[in-house]
C-alpha positions as a Markdown table, in Angstrom:
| # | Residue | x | y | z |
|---|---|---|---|---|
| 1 | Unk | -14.5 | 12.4 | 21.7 |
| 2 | Unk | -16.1 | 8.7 | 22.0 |
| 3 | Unk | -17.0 | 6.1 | 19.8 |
| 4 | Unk | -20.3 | 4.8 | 19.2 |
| 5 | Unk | -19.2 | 1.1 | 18.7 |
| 6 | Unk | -22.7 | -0.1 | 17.1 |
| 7 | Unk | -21.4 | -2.2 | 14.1 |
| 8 | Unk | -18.6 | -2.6 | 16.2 |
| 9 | Unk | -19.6 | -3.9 | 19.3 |
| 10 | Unk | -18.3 | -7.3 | 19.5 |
| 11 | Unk | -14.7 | -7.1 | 17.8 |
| 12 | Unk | -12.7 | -7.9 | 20.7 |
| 13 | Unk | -15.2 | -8.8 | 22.7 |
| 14 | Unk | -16.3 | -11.9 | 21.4 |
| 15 | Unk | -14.1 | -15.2 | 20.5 |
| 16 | Unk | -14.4 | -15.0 | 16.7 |
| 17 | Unk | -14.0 | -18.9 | 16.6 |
| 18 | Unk | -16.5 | -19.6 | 19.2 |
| 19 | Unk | -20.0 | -19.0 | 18.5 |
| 20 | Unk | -21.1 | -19.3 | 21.7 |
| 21 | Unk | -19.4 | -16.0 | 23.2 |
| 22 | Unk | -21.4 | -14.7 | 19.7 |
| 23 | Unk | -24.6 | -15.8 | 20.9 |
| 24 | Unk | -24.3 | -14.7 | 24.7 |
| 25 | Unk | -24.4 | -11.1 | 23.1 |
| 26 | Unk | -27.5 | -12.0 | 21.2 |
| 27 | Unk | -25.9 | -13.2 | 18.2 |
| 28 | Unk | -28.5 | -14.5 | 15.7 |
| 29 | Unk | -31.7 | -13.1 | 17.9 |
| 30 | Unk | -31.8 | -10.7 | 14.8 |
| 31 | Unk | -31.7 | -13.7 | 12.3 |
| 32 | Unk | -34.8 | -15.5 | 14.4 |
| 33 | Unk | -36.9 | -12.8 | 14.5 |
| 34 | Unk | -36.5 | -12.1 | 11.1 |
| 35 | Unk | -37.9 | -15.8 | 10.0 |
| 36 | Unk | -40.1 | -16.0 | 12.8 |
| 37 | Unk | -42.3 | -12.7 | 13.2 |
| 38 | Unk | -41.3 | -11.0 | 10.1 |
| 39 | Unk | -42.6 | -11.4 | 6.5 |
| 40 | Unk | -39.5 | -11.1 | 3.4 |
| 41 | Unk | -41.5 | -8.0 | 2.3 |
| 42 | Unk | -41.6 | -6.5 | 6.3 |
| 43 | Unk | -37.6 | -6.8 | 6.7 |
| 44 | Unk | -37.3 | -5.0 | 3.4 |
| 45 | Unk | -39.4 | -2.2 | 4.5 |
| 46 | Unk | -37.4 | -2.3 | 8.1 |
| 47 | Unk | -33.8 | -1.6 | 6.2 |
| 48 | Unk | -35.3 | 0.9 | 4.2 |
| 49 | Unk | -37.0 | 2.7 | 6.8 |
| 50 | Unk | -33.7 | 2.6 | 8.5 |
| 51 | Unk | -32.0 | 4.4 | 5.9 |
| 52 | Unk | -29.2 | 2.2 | 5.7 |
| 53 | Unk | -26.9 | 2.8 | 2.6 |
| 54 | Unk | -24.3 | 1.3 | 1.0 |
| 55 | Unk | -21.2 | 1.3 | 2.8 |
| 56 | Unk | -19.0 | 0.6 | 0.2 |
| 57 | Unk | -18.6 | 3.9 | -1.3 |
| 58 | Unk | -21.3 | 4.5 | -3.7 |
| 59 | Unk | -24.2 | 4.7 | -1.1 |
| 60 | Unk | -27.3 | 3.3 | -2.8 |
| 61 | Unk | -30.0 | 2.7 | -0.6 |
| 62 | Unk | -29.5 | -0.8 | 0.9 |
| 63 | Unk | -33.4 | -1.3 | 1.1 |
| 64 | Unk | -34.2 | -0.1 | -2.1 |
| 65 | Unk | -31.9 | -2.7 | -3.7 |
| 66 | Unk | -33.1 | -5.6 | -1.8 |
| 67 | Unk | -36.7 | -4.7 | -3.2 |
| 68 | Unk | -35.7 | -4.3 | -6.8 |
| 69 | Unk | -34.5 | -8.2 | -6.4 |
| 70 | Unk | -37.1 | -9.5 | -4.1 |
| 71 | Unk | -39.5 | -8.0 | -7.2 |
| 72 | Unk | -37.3 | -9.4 | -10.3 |
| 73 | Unk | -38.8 | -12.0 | -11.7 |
| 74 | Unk | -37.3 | -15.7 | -11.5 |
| 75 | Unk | -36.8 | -18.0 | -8.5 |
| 76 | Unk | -33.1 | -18.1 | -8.7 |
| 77 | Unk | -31.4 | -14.9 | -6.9 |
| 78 | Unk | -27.8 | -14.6 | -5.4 |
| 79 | Unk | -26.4 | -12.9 | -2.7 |
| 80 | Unk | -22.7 | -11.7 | -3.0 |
| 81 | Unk | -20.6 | -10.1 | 0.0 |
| 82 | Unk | -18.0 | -7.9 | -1.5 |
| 83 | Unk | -15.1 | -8.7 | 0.5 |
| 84 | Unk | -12.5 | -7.5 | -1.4 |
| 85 | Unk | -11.9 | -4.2 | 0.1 |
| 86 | Unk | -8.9 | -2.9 | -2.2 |
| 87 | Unk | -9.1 | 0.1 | -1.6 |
| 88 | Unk | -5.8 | 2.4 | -0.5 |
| 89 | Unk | -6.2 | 3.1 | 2.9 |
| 90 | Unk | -8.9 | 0.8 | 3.8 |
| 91 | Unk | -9.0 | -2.0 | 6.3 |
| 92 | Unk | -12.5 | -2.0 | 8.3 |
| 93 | Unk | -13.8 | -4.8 | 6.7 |
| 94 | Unk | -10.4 | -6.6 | 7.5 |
| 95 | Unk | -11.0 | -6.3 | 10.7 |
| 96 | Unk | -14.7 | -7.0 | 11.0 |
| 97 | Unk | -13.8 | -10.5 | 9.4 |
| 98 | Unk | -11.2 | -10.8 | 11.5 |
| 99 | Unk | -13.3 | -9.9 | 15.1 |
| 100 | Unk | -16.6 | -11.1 | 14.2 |
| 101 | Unk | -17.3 | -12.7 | 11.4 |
| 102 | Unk | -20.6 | -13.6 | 12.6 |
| 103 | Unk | -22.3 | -10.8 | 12.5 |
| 104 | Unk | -21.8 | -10.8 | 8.8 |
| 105 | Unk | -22.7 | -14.1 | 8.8 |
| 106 | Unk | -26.2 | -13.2 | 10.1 |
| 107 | Unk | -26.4 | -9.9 | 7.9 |
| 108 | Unk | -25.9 | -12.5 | 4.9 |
| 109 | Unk | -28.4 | -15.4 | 6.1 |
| 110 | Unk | -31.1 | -12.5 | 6.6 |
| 111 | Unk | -30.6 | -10.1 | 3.5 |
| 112 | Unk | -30.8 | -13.9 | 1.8 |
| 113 | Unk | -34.2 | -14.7 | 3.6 |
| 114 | Unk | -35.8 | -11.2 | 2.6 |
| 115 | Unk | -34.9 | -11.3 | -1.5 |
| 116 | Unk | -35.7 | -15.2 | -1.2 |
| 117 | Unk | -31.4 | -16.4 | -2.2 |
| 118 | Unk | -30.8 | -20.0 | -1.4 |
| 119 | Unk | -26.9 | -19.4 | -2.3 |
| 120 | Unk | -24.7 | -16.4 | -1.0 |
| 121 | Unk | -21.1 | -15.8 | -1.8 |
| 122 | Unk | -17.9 | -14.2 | 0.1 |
| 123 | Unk | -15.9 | -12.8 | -2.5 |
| 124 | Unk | -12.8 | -12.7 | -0.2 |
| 125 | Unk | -10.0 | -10.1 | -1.3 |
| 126 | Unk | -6.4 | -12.6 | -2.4 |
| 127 | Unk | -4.8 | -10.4 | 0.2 |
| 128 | Unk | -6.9 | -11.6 | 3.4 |
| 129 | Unk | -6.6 | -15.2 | 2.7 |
| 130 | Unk | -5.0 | -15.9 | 5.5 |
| 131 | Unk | -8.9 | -15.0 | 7.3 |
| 132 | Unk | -10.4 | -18.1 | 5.3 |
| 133 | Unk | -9.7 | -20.7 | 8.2 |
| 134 | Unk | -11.7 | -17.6 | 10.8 |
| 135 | Unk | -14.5 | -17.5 | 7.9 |
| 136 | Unk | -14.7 | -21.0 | 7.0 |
| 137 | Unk | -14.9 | -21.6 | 10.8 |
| 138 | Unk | -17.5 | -19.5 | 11.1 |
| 139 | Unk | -20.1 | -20.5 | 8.5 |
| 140 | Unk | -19.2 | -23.9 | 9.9 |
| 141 | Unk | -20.6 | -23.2 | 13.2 |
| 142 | Unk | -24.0 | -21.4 | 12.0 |
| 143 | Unk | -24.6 | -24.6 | 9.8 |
| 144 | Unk | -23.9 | -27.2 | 12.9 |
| 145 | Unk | -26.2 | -24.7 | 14.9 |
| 146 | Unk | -29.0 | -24.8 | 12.0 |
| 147 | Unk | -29.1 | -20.9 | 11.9 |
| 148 | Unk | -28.1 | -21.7 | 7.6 |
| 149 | Unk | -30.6 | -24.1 | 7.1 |
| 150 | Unk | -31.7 | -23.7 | 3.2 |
| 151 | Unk | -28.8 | -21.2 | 2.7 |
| 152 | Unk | -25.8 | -22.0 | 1.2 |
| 153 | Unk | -22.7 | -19.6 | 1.6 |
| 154 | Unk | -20.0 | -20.0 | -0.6 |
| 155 | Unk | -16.6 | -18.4 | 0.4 |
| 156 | Unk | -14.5 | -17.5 | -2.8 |
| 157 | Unk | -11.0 | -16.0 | -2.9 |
| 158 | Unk | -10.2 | -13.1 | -5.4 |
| 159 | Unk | -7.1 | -12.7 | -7.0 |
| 160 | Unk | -5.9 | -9.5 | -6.0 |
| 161 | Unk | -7.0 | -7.2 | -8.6 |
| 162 | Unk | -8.7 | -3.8 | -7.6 |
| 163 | Unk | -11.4 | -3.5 | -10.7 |
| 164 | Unk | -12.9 | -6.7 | -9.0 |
| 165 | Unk | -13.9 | -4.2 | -6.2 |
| 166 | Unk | -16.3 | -2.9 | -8.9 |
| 167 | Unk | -19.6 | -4.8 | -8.2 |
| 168 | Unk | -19.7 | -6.0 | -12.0 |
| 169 | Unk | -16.2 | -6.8 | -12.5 |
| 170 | Unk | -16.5 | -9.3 | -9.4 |
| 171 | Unk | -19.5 | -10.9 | -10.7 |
| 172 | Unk | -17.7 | -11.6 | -14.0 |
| 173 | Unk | -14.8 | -13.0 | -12.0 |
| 174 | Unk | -17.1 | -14.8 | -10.0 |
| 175 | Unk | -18.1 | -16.4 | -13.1 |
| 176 | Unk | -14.9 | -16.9 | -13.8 |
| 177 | Unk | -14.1 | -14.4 | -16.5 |
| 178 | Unk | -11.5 | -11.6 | -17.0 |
| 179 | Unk | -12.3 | -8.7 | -14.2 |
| 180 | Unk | -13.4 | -5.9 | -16.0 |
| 181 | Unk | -17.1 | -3.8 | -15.6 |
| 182 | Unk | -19.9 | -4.4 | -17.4 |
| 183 | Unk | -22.0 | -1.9 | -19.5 |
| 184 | Unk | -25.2 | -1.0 | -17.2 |
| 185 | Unk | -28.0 | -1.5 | -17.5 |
| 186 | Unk | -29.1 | -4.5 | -17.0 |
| 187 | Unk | -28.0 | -3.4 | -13.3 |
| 188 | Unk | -27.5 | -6.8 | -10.9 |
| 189 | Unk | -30.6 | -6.7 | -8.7 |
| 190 | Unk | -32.5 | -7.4 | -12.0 |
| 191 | Unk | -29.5 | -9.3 | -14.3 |
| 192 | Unk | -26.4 | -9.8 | -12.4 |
| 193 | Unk | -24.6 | -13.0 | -11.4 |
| 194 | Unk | -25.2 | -15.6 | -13.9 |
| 195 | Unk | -28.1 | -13.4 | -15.4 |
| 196 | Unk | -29.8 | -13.6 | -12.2 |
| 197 | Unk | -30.9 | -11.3 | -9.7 |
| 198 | Unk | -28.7 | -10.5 | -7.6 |
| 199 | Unk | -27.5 | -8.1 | -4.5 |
| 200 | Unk | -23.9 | -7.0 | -3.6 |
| 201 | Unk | -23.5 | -5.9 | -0.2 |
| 202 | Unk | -19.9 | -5.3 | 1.3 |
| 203 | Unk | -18.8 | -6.3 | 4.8 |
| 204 | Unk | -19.6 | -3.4 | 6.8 |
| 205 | Unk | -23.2 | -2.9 | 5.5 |
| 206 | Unk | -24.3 | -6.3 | 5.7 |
| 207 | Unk | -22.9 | -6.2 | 9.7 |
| 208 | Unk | -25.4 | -3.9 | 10.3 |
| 209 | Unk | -28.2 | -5.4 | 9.3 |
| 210 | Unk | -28.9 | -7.6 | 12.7 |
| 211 | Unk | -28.3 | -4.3 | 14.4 |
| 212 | Unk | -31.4 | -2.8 | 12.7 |
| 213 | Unk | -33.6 | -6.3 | 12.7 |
| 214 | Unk | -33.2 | -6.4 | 16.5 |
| 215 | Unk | -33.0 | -2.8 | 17.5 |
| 216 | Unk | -35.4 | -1.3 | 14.5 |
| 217 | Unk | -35.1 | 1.0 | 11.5 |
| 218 | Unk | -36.2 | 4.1 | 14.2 |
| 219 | Unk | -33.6 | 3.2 | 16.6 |
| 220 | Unk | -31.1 | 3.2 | 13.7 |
| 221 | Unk | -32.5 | 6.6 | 11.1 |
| 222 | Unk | -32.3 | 8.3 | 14.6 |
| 223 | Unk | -28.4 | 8.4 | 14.8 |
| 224 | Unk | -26.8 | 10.4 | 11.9 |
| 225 | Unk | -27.6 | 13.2 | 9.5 |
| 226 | Unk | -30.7 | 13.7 | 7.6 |
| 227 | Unk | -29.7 | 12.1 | 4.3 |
| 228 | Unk | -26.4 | 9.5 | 6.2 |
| 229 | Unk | -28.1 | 7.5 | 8.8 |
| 230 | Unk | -26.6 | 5.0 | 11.5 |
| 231 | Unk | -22.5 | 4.8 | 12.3 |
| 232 | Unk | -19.8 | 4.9 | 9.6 |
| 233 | Unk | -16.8 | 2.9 | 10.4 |
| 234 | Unk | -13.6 | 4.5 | 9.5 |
| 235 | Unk | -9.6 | 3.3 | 8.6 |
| 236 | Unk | -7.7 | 5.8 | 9.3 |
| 237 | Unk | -3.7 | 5.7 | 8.6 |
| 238 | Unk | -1.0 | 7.5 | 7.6 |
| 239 | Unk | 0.5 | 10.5 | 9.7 |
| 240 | Unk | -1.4 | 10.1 | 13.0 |
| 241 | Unk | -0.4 | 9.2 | 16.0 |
| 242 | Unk | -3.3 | 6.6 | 17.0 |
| 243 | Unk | -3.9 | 5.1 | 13.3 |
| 244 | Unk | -6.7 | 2.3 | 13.4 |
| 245 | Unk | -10.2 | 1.8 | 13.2 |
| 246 | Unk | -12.8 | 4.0 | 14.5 |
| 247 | Unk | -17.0 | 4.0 | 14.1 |
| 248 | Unk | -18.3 | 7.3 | 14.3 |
| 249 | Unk | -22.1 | 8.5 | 13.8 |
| 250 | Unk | -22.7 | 10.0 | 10.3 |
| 251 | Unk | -22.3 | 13.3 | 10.0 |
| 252 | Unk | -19.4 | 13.7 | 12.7 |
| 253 | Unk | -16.3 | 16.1 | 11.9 |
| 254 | Unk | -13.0 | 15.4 | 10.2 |
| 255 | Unk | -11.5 | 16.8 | 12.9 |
| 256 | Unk | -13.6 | 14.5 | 15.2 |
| 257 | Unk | -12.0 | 11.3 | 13.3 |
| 258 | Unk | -8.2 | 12.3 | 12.8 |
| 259 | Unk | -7.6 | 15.0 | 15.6 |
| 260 | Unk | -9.4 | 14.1 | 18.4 |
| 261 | Unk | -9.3 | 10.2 | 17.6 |
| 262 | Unk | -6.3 | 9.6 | 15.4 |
| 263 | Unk | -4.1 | 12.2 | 17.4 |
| 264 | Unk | -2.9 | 14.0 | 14.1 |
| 265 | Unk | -1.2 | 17.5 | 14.9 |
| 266 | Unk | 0.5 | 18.5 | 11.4 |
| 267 | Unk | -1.8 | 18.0 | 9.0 |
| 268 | Unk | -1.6 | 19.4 | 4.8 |
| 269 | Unk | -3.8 | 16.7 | 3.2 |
| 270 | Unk | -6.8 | 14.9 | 4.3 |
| 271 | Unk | -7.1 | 11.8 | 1.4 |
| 272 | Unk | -10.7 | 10.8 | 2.4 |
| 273 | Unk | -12.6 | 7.8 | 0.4 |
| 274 | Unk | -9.2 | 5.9 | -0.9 |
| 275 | Unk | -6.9 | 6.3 | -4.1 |
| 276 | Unk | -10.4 | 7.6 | -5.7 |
| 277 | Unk | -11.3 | 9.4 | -2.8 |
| 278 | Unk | -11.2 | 13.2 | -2.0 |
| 279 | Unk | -8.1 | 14.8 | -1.4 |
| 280 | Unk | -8.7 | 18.0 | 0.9 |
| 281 | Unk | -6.8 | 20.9 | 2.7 |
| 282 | Unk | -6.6 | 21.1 | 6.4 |
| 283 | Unk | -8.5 | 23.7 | 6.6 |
| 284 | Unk | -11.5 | 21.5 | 5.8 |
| 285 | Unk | -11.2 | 19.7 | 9.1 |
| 286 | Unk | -14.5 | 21.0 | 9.7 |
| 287 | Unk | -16.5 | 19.3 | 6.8 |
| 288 | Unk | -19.2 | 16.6 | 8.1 |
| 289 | Unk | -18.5 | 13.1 | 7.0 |
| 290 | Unk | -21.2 | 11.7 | 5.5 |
| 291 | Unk | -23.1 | 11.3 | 1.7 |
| 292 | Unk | -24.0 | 14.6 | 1.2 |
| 293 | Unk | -20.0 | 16.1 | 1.7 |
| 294 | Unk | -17.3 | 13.6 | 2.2 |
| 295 | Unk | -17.0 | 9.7 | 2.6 |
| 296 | Unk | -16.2 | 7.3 | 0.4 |
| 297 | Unk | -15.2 | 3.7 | 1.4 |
| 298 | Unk | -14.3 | 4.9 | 4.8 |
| 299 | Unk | -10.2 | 5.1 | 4.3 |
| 300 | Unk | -8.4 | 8.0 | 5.7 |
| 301 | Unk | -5.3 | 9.4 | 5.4 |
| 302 | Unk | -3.5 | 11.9 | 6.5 |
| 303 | Unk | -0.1 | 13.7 | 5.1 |
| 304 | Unk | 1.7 | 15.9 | 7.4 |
| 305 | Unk | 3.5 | 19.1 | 5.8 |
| 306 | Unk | 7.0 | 17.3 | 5.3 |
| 307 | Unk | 4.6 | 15.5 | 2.0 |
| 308 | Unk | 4.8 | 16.4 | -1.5 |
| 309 | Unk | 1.3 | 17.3 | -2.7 |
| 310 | Unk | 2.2 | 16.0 | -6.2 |
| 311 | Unk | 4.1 | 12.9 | -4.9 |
| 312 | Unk | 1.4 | 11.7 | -3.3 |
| 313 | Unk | -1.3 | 12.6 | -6.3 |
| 314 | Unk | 1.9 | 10.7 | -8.5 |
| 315 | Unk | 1.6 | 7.8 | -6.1 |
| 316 | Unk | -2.4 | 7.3 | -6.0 |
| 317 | Unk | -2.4 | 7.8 | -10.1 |
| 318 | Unk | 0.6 | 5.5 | -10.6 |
| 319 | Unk | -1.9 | 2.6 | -8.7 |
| 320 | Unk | -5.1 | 3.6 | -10.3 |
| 321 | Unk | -3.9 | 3.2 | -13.9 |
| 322 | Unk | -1.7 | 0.3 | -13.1 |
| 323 | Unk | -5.2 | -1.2 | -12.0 |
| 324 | Unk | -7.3 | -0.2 | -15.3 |
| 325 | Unk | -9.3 | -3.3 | -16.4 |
| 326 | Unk | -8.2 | -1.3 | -19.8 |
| 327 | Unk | -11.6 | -2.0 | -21.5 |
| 328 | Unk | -13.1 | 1.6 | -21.9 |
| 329 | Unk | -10.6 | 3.7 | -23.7 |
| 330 | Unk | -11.1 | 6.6 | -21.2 |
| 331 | Unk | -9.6 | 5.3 | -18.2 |
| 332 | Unk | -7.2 | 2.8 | -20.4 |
| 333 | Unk | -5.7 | 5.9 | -22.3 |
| 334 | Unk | -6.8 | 8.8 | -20.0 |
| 335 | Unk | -5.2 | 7.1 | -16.5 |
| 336 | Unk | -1.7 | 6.7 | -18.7 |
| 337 | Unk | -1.6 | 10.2 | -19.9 |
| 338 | Unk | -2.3 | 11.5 | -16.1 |
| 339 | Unk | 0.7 | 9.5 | -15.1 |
| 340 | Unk | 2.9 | 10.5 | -18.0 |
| 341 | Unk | 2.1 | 14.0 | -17.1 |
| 342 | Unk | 3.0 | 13.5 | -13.3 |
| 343 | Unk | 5.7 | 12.0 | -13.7 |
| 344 | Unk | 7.2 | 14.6 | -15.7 |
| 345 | Unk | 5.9 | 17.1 | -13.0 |
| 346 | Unk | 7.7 | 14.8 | -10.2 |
| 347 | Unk | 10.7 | 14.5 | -12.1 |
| 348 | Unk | 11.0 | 18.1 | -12.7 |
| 349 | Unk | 10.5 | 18.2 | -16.3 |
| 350 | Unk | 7.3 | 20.5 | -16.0 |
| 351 | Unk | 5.6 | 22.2 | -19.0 |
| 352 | Unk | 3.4 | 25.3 | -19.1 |
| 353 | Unk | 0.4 | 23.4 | -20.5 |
| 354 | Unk | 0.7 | 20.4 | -18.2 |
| 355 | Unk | -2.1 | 21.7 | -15.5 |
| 356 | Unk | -4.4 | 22.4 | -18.7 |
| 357 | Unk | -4.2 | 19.3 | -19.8 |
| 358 | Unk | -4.4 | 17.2 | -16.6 |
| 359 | Unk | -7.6 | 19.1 | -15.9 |
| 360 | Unk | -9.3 | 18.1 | -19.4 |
| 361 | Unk | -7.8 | 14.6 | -19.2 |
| 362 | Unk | -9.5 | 14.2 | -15.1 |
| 363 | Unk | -12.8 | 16.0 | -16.7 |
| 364 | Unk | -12.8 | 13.6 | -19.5 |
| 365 | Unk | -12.6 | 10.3 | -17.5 |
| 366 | Unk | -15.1 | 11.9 | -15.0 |
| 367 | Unk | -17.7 | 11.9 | -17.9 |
| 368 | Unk | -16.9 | 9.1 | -20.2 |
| 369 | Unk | -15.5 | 6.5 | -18.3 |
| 370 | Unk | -17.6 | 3.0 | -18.0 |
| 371 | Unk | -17.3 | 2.3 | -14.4 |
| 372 | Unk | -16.2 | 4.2 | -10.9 |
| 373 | Unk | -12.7 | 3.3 | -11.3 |
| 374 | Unk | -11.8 | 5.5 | -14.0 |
| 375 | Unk | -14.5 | 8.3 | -13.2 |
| 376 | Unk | -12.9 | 8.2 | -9.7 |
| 377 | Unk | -9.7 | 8.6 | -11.1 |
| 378 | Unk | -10.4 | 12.2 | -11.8 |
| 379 | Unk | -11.0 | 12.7 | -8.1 |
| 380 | Unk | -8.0 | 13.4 | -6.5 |
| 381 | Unk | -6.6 | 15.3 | -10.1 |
| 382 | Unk | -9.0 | 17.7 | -10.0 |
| 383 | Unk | -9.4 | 18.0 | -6.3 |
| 384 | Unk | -5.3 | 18.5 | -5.9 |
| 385 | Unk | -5.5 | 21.3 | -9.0 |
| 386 | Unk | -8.6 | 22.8 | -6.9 |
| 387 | Unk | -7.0 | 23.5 | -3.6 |
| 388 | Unk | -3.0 | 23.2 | -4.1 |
| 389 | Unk | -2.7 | 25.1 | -7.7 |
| 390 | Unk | 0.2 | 27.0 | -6.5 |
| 391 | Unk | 2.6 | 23.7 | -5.3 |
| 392 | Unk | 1.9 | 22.6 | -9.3 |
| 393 | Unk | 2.9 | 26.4 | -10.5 |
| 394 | Unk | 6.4 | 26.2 | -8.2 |
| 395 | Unk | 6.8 | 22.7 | -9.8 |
| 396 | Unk | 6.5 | 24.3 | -13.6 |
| 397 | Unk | 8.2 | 27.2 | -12.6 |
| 398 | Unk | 11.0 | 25.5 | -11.4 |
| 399 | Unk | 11.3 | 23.3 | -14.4 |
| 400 | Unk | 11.4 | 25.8 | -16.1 |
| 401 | Unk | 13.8 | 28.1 | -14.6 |
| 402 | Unk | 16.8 | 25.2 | -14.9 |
| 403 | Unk | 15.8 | 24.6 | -18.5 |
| 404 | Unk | 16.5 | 27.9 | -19.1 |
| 405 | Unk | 19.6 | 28.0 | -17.3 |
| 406 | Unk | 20.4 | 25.0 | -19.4 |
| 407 | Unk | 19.9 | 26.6 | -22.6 |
């Protein structure tokens, strides 16, 4: 199976620190005929005819958004690109930044234009800072070339800390408070950075905004499923033989992505989404990627059958709670007793109770936490008690069975 490079068209292709190669592929046609023949109000309706969502996980209609802030009241709005991307398994946007930064550049200068933002900011994950020279180089370029004229894009580092992948918790660190969500509502597009309306995009879905401007929201909704429209980019690591980035159209197979592309032959758990993500069974290579089954933020990973089922949930647990903001008591106290629980299970110190109690903990989080972290956390519990029940049972068993012998 092919590609359809769409959002991915010019990574490797172009010279990320020379403009020019940029604009020879019609780089920034999108961004003129957005301020030329097209009214704030028109681009709006174009993205949402599109059916562009939220690449970032959570999949909120990208139009939709812009309109709730174009309609806010106030003459102040921000713009954020979430650029944090720390989540396990992902690195798309890495490598977007990386290949073309100007195509985000022009997805941020035109979702500005349409909810009527004078100031943007790239909330840069602390890990990639070694891509602030390609970035800063960048935005450099568009303003020497006037395609930023009355836009301001401010390029801020993060500090490494996964809750700031959670749009509040980057708008309080933004702000330059502690990282940690914020009760909702007000939601941003009405109250969000500095009290102001305000979007959050990430990488991926802002890239494809010139794509839709240029091409049209038809040419776009016509590629994917009937609820997951356009191309999805994927990350896919782990056991594979061809690990990297691929762009598939919504609505392709998991097969499609780690067997045809990714050249994975052994294969006992699909993680699909990231630490929070869905863990899954092989035999669900079938399943369609997209909103309405699987997705996520697009990370992949595979684990061949020489992997511990509950080392691996262990290992994604053992990062989510070390990552807790700790604010809401649920994921705070919840995420540690998971741990506790898996560790014992790991260490062979298993208890009959323990499955009973990992499942009301996961449920627990699921319904009462304050953001996605902690209701994600439940994910890949209650998915790994779902399909591989019977590797915790041999776990307890066995525990069990030496105590015994130990008196």
């Amino acid at each position: 199976m092919a590609e359809s490079r769409i959002i991915l068209k010019n990574c490797e292709v172009i010279d990320p620190a020379d403009i020019g190669t940029y604009i020879e592929k019609d780089g920034f046609k999108a961004l003129e005929k957005a301020r030329t023949s097209m009214s704030q109000e028109s681009v709006i309706d174009e993205v949402k005819s599109s059916g562009l969502r939220g690449r970032g996980g959570a999949g909120f209609p990208c139009g939709v958004k812009w309109e709730l802030a174009a309609n806010a009241d106030g003459s102040e709005k921000y713009l954020i690109c979430n650029a944090d991307e720390g989540e396990m398994g992902t690195f798309k946007d890495r490598y977007l930044l990386e290949y073309d930064p100007f195509s985000l550049i022009e997805g941020i200068a035109i979702a500005a234009y349409a909810i009527g933002a004078v100031k943007a900011y790239i909330y840069l994950r602390g890990e990639y800072r070694y891509l602030l020279s390609t970035i800063r180089g960048a935005i450099g370029q568009a303003v020497e070339k006037g395609y930023l004229d009355g836009l301001d894009i401010v390029l801020q580092e993060g500090a490494g800390a996964y809750i700031c992948g959670e749009e509040t918790a980057l708008m309080n660190s933004l702000e330059g408070k502690r990282g940690e969500a914020r009760f909702k509502p007000p939601f941003p597009p009405v109250s969000g950075l500095f009290e102001k309306p305000t979007i959050i995009n990430n990488v991926e879905t802002l890239a494809a905004i010139p794509r839709i401007i240029l091409n049209g929201a038809e040419w776009f909704s016509n590629i994917g499923t009937e609820k997951s429209k356009g191309t999805k980019i994927f990350s896919v690591s782990g056991d594979v033989s061809r690990p990297g980035i691929y762009e598939l159209p919504m609505g392709s197979s998991l097969k499609q992505l780690v067997v045809d592309l990714a050249g994975a032959t052994d294969i006992k758990i699909i993680q699909v989404g990231g630490a929070a993500g869905r863990l899954l069974p092989y035999n669900w290579l079938d399943t369609a990627l997209s909103f309405e089954t699987v997705l996520g933020a697009g990370a992949v990973t595979v684990f061949d059958s020489s992997r511990d089922m509950i080392d691996v949930v262990f290992k994604t647990i053992e990062f989510l709670a070390e990552e807790s903001c700790g604010l809401c008591t649920p994921c705070r106290e919840g995420s540690q007793v998971l741990f506790e629980i898996l560790e014992r299970l790991r260490n062979g110190e298993g208890e009959q109770q323990d499955t009973d109690v990992l499942e009301d903990v996961a449920n627990t989080m699921a319904e009462a936490s304050l953001c996605g972290l902690g209701q994600g956390t439940a994910v890949p519990v209650l998915d790994s008690l779902n399909f591989f029940k019977q590797d915790y049972k041999n776990r307890i068993e066995q525990s069990l069975y030496i105590k015994s012998l130990l008196g």
